[in-house]
C-alpha positions in Angstrom: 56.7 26.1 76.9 59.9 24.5 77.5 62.2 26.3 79.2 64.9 25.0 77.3 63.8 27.5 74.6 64.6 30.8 76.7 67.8 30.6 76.9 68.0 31.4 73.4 66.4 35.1 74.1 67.5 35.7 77.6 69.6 35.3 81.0 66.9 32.9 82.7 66.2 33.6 86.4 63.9 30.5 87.9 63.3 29.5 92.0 63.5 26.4 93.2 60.3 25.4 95.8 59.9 22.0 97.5 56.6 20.9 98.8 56.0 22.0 102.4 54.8 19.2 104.8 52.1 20.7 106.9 51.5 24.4 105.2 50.3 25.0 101.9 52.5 26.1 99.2 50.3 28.9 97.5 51.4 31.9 99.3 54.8 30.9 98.6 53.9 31.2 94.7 52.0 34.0 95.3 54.5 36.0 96.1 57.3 34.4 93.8 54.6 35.5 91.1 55.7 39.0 91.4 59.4 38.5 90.3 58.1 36.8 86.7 60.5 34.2 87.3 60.8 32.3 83.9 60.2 28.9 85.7 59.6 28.0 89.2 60.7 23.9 89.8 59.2 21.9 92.1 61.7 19.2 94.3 60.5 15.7 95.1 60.5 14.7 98.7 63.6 16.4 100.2 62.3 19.2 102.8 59.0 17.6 102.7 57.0 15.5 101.5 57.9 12.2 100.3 54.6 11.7 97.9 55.3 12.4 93.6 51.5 13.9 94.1 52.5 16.5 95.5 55.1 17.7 93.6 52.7 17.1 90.8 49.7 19.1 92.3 52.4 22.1 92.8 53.8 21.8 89.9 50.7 21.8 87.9 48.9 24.7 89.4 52.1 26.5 88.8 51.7 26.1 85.4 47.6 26.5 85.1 46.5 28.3 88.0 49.5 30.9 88.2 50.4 30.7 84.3 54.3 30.7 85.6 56.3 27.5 83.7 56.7 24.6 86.0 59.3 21.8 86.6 58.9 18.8 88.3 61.7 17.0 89.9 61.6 12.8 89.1 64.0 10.8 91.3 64.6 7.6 89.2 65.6 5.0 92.0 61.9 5.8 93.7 60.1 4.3 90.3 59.7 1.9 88.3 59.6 2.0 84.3 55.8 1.5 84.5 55.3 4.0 87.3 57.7 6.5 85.0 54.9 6.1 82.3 52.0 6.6 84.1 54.3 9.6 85.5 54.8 11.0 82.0 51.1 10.5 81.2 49.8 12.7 83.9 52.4 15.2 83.2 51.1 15.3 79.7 47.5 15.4 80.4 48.0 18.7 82.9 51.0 20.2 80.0 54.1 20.3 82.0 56.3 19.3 79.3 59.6 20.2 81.7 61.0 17.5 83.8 64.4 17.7 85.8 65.7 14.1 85.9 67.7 12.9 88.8 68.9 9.5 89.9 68.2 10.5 93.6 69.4 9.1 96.9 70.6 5.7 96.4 71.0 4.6 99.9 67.2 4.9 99.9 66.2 3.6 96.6 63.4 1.5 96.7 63.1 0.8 93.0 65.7 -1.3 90.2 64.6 -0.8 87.2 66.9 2.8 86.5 70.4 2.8 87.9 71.3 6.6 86.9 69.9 9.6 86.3 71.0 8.9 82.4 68.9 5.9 82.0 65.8 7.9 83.0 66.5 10.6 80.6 66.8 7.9 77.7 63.4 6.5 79.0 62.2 9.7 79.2 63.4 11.0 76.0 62.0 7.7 74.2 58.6 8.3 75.6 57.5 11.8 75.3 58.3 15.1 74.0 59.7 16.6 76.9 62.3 19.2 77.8 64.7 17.3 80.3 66.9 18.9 82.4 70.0 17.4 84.0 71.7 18.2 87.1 75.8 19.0 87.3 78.1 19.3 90.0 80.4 22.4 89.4 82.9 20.8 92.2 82.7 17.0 91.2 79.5 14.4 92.2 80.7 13.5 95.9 80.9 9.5 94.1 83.0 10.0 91.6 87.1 9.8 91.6 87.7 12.8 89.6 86.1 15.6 88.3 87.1 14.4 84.7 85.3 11.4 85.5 81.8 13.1 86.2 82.2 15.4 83.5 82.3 12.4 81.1 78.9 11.1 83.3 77.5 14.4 82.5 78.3 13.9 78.8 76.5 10.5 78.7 73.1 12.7 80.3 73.6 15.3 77.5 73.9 12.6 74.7 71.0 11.1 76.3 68.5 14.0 76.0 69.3 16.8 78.3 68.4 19.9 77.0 69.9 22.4 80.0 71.5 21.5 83.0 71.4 23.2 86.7 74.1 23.3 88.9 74.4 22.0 92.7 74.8 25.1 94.5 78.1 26.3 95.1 79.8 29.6 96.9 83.0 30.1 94.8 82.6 31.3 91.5 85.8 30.0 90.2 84.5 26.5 90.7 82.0 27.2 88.1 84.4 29.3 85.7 86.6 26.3 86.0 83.9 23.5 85.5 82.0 25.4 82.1 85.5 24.9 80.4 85.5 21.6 80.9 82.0 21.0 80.2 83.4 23.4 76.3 86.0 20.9 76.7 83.8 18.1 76.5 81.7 19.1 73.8 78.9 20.0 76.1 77.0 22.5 74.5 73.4 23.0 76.5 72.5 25.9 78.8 74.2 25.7 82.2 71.9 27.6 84.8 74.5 28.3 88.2 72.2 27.2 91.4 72.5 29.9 94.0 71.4 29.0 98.2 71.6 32.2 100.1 72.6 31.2 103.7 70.1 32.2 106.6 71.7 30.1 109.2 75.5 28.7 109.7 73.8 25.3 110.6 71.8 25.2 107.7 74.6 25.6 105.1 77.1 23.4 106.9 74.6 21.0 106.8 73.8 21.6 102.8 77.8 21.8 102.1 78.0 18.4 103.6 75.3 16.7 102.1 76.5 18.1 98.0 80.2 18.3 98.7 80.0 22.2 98.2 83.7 23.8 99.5 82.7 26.8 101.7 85.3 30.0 100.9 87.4 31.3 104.0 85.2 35.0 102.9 81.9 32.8 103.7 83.0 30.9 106.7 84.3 34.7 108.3 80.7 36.2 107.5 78.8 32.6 109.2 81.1 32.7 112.2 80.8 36.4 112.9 76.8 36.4 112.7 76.3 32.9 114.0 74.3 34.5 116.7 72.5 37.2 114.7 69.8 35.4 112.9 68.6 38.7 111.0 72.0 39.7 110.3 73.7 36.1 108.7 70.0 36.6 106.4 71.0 39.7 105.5 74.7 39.2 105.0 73.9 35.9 103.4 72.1 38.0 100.8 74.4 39.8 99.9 76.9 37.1 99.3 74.5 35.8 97.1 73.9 39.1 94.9 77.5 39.4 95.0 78.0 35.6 93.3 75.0 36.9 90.9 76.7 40.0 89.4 79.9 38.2 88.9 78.3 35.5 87.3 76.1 37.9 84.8 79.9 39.6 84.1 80.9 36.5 83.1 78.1 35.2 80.5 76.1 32.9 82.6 73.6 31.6 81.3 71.1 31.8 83.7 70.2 31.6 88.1 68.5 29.3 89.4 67.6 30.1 93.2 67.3 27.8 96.5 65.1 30.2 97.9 63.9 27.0 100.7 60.1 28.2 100.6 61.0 31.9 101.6 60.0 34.4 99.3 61.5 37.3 101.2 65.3 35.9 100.1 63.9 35.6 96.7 62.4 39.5 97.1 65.7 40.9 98.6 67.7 39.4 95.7 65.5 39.8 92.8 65.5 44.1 93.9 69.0 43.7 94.0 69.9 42.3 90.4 66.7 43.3 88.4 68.1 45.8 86.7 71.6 44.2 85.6 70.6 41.3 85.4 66.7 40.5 84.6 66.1 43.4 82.4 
């Protein structure tokens, strides 16, 4: 199914897994399995490993071992046109038909033939019948100038096929409320799902932050600081912070969550008890 096609019924809720690099990922799904999320994607190479198998192994036996929609992430600068098709072939051949198109790192691409993550969702779009999913960046893309000028990039990714879009993670809401205007604005007019990391360690989201360009609230820096030391208690605290963005995002019409649970289905547990009922149901 594409996932594209939910949005029209529901709020989605979806995790986000990335393949682990010495464990296996299948007690991870196992439990995620539980929380019927409407998709489960699967990253490429960040937080593990660096091989497209695996993300395709994963994200096929999501799909047809677990029966849970998949989405496999497909970093352009790491491929070439021909690898792409071969890419798209396999995909079709195991039925994920949902693909989230990125440009990925350039400082490590290793490939020419795609410069941005548009180019492989033309490709992509003139080569199968896929459901593509963009990404956005609710506080600006950390290259561009403005945020005017990455909302007019994110225009040239919907015009090019995107179907839905997922949001960088973020920790003030406003950031979002302001950037789906301008994506109105724009005439962008796909489903934006609002990517959610609950913090379990101060390191760990300082880290993230710097890496996306995510702004990190005075509120969230005062919880991080006072539980530094308290590794149950910033997971706990960090949790609620991130129920807390949910519930103001459901008052508001979001259209869906998409959580960076980082392999750990307990976060994904804690939250999913916590909103089920406002926001699920």
């Amino acid at each position: 199914m594409k996932t594209c096609e939910l949005f029209k019924k529901k709020k989605v809720l979806s995790f986000e897994i990335f393949p682990p690099k010495k464990t296996t990922i299948h007690d991870t799904v196992d439990e995620l399995r539980k929380f019927t999320p409407d998709f489960i994607s699967v990253t490429y190479g960040a937080g593990g490993s660096e091989s497209n198998t695996d993300t395709f192994k994963i994200a096929s036996a999501i799909k047809n071992e677990y029966g849970i929609e998949s989405v496999a992430h497909l970093p352009c600068v790491n491929f070439t046109k021909s690898e792409v098709l071969q890419i798209l072939e396999d995909f079709k051949m195991v039925g994920i038909e949902n693909i989230l198109a990125l440009r990925g790192d350039a400082k490590l691409a290793s490939k020419t033939d795609f410069k941005y993550a548009s180019d492989l969702i033309s490709f992509i779009k003139e080569n199968g019948d896929f459901n593509i999913i963009g990404a956005c960046y609710p506080e600006g893309h950390m290259e561009c100038a403005t945020i005017a000028e990455d909302i007019r990039n994110l225009k040239i990714k919907v015009d090019a096929g995107a179907n839905q879009l997922i949001t960088q993670l973020f920790f003030d809401n406003e950031y979002f409320y302001s950037f789906r205007e301008k994506t109105i604005a724009a005439g962008i007019n796909v489903p934006i799902q609002a990517g959610i990391m609950p913090i379990v360690s101060k390191k760990q989201i300082e880290r993230m932050a710097a890496l996306c360009g995510a702004s990190i609230p005075k509120k969230l820096l005062s919880i991080m600081d006072k539980y530094e030391d308290n590794s149950d208690a910033m997971r706990d605290a960090g949790i609620f912070y991130a129920v807390e963005q949910i519930y103001d995002l459901a008052s508001q019409g979001v259209d869906g969550i998409h959580l960076y649970i980082m392999n750990n289905p307990y976060i994904a547990c804690r939250i999913y008890e916590e909103i089920n009922n406002s926001f699920v149901a």
